[in-house]
C-alpha positions in Angstrom: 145.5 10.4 144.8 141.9 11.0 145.4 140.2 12.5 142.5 137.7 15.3 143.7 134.5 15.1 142.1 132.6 18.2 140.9 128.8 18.5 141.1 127.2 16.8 137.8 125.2 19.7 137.6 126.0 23.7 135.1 129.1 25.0 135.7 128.6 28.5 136.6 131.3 30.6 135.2 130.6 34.2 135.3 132.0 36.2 132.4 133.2 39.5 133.1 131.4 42.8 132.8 131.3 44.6 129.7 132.7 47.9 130.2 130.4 51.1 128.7 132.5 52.2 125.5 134.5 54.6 126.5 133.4 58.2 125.3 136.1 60.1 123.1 137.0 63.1 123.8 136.0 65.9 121.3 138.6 67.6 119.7 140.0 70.8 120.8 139.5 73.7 118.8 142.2 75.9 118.6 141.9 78.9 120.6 141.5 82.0 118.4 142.3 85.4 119.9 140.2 87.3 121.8 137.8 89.8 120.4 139.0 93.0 121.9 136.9 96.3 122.0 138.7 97.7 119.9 138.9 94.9 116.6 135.0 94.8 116.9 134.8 98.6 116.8 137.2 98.0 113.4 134.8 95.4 112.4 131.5 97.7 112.9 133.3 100.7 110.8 134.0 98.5 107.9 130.3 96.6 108.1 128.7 100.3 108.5 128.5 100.9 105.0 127.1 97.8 104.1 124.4 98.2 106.6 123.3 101.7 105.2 123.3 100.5 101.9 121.3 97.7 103.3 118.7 100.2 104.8 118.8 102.4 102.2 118.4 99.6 99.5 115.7 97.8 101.5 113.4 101.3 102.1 113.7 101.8 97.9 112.8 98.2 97.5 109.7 98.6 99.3 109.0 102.3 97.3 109.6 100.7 94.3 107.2 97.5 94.6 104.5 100.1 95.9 105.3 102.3 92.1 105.5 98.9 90.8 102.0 98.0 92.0 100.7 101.4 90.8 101.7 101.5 87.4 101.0 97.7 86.8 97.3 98.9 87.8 97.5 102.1 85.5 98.4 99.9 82.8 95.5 97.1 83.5 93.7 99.8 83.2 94.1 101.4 80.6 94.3 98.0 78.6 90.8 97.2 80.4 89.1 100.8 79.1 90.7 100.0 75.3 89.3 96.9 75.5 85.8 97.8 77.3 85.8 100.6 73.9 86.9 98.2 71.3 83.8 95.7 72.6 81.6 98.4 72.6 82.3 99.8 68.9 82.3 95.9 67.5 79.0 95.1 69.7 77.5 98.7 68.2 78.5 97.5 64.2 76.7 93.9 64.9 74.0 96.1 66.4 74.1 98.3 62.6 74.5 94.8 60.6 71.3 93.3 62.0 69.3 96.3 61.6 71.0 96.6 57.9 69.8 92.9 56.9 66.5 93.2 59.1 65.7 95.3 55.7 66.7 92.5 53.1 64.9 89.9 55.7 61.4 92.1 55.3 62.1 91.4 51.9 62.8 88.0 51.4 61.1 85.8 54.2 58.4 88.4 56.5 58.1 91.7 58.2 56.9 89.3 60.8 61.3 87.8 60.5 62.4 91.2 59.8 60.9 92.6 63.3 62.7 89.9 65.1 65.8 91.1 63.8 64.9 94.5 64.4 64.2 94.0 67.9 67.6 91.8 68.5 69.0 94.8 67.3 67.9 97.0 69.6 69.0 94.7 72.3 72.2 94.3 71.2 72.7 98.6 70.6 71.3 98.4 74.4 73.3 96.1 75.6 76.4 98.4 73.8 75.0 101.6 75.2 75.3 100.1 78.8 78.9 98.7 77.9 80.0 102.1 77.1 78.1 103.7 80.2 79.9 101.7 82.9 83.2 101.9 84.1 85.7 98.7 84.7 85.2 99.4 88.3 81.4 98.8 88.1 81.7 95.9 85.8 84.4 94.0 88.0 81.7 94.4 91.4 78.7 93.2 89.1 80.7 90.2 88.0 81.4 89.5 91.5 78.0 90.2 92.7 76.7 87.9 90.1 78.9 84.9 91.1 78.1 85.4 94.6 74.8 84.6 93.4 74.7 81.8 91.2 78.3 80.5 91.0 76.9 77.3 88.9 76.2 79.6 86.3 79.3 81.2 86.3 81.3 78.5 86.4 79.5 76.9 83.4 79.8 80.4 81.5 83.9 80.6 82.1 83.4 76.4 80.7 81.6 77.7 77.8 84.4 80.8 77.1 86.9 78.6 77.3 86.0 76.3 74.7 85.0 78.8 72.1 88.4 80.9 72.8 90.0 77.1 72.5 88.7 76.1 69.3 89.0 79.7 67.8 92.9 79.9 69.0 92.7 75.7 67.2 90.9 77.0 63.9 93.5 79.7 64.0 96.5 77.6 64.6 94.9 75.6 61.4 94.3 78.0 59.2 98.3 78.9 60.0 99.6 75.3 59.2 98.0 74.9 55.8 
């Protein structure tokens, strides 16, 4: 038998095609019934109430914020004029205390002493009188008209505030704990 001789070189063999995965098909809902005229007409009569309320609940929410808003200013206020008095009277006694030891400081060290305090108390009642003068609206647009102008300044002036407010509210907390 003669032997038949294959080429010395590759054997091509070709490997089949893959196939693209085959997709699967999605499930299949169930099929609920219709929605005739007449169930969403059922629907809308039951859900009518609950939309008025809706309505009705939303327009009092948004008269209600708006009183809100009001009377949260009233109060601000009110708190701001208490506070804009209380200032005032305390600034006025400091003002009365100065001029009270400008007296005992004519005495002790110097008229020429005792003037100084004099005059510092007369700043200070000045300073008081104008307090009392202005309303909280005037004072809020001169604050903001003064950091418009020189917001360095103000900046290290609400520094300043905060640390004496933090060590009085610390020498406070101290005083508590012994």
């Amino acid at each position: 038998m003669a032997e038949e001789k294959k080429p010395a070189g590759k054997t091509a063999t070709k490997s089949p095609a893959k196939k693209p995965a085959a997709k699967k098909a999605p499930a299949k809902k169930t099929a609920s019934p219709k929605d005739t005229s007449e169930t969403r007409t059922a629907k809308a009569r039951r859900a009518a109430p609950l939309k008025s309320g809706a309505t009705r609940a939303a327009s009092t929410n948004t008269t209600n914020s708006g009183d809100f808003k009001e009377r949260a200013l009233t109060k601000a206020r009110s708190a701001a004029n208490q506070g804009k008095q209380h200032t005032g009277n305390a600034i006025e006694n400091l003002s009365k205390m100065i001029e009270d030891s400008a007296r005992t400081i004519d005495d002790n060290v110097g008229e020429k002493y005792g003037n100084y305090a004099r005059s510092a108390a007369d700043a200070v009642s000045s300073f008081a009188e104008k307090l009392n003068a202005k309303e909280i609206d005037e004072m809020v647009e001169d604050a903001r008209g003064y950091v418009r102008k020189s917001p360095a300044v103000a900046i290290g002036a609400a520094a300043v505030v905060g640390f004496l407010l933090s060590r009085l509210i610390k020498s406070g907390m101290d005083d508590n704990d012994a």
